[in-house]
Steps between C-alpha positions, in 0.01 A plus 500: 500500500782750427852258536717698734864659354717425775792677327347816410199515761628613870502190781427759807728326736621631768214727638369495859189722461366432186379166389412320137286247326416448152217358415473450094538853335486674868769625724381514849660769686413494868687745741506281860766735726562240783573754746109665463145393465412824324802454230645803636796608256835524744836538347531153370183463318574810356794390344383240359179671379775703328624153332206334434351769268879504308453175498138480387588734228647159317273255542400285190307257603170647629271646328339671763683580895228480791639691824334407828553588880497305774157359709518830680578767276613572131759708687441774799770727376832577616637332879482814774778346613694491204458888443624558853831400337536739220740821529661672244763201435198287429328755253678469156469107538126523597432746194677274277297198592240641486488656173624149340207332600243754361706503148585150476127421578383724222770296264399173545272357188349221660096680632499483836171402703542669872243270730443739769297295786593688789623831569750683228675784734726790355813308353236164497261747293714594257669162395102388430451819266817420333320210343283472229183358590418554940211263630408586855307313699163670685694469838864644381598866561710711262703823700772706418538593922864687424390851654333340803900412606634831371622412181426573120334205255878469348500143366291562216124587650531865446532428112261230498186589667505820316523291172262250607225666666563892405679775709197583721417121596862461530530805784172399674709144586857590515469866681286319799612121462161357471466145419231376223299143497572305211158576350605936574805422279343329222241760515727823401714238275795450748495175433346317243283255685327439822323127595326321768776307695360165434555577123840687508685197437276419192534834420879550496553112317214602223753884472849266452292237248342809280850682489749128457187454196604817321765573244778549728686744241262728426398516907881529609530794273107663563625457847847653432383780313224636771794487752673738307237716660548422865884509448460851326334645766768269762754677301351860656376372818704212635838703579300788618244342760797263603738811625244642654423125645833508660506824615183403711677204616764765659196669683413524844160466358540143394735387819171653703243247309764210586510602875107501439482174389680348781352667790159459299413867563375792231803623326566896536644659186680813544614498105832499587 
């Protein structure tokens, strides 16, 4: 059992969305937003999604992080709500946020297990592929849903479904929104494994033992050096998709899919 290096390892204190437990080698990262079933990202929790991958970007101890969601949901995307909020004050500090998390997630050494039981939706969809190893269970659902309210795949899905799955895969489910069964995702490689529900469990503990059982250098840096990749193509992609994010959010498109959603009625885009 790895000892734990209080003075150089983080404590994660403070944090009303997120939870932790180690167990041996493992840091268990669970996001548990209080305010929603569905672990709906609202302003606070994505703040501190913000700090917790800064944060995780030190951590010593583990030799291998586990992120879960709640009972519900690994996380249903961003809070309807929430976007209701956002103007043009609100833009530069929503942009900022949210390009931390993507970089400081593809920064942190520590491989990351995503255990994806229930459903991973647009912002929920891309903290799972920002991981290194994704086990879904048979009855979880992977979307990236951000046209269906008007808006582009800005927080990092427009770079990596493309990467993951190809540029033609990646259009069929990010042009129309269309959600995929654990078993469709591990299928065209979106994820790397799919397994009955009564194993996922097994599945995810037997991922964290093989990867704590490895040389923890040479995986850190294999690890590190792939991501080069992804941030390569980030490098290209993030900024652009992300303007063109927040110019949807100014659309009359996107206020149209929130009215939608409300009066649970067919949204009627005008592309303005």
């Amino acid at each position: 059992m790895a000892q734990i290096d209080e003075e150089t390892s983080p404590t994660y204190d403070g944090y009303e969305t997120i939870e932790f437990k180690r167990e041996g080698d493992v840091l268990n990262v669970r996001f548990a937003n209080p305010d929603s079933e569905m672990n709906v990202v609202n302003g606070r929790m994505h703040a501190e999604l913000v700090r917790v991958f800064s944060e995780l970007r030190n951590e010593t101890a583990a030799r291998v992080i586990v992120i879960h969601g709640s009972s519900r949901a690994f996380s249903a995307g961003g809070d309807f709500r929430w976007m209701r909020e956002q103007n043009p004050a609100t833009f530069k500090t929503l942009r900022n946020e949210g390009k931390q998390i993507v970089w400081n997630a593809l920064d942190i050494e520590v491989p990351i297990v995503a255990a994806v039981s229930g459903p991973a939706i647009g912002l929920g969809a891309t903290l799972a592929l920002l991981c290194d190893v994704v086990v879904m269970s048979e009855s979880a659902t992977i979307a990236d849903p951000h046209v269906a309210v008007g808006l582009v795949a800005g927080d990092g899905g427009a770079v990596l479904w493309p990467m993951l799955v190809g540029p033609i895969q990646a259009k069929r489910y990010l042009l129309t929104g269309e959600s995929l069964t654990g078993a469709q995702a591990a299928e065209i490689g979106l994820v790397t494994e799919c397994v009955a529900d009564d194993q996922f469990d097994d599945a995810v503990a037997r991922w964290a033992r093989r990867l704590a059982k490895g040389a923890p250098l040479a995986i850190s840096y294999t690890k590190l050096a792939v991501n080069q990749l992804i941030k390569q193509s980030m490098t290209t992609g993030f900024d652009y998709s992300t303007a063109l994010e927040i110019l949807t959010f100014a659309s009359s498109d996107h206020a149209e899919a929130l009215s939608a959603i409300e009066e649970k009625r067919k949204p009627n885009f005008e592309g303005k």
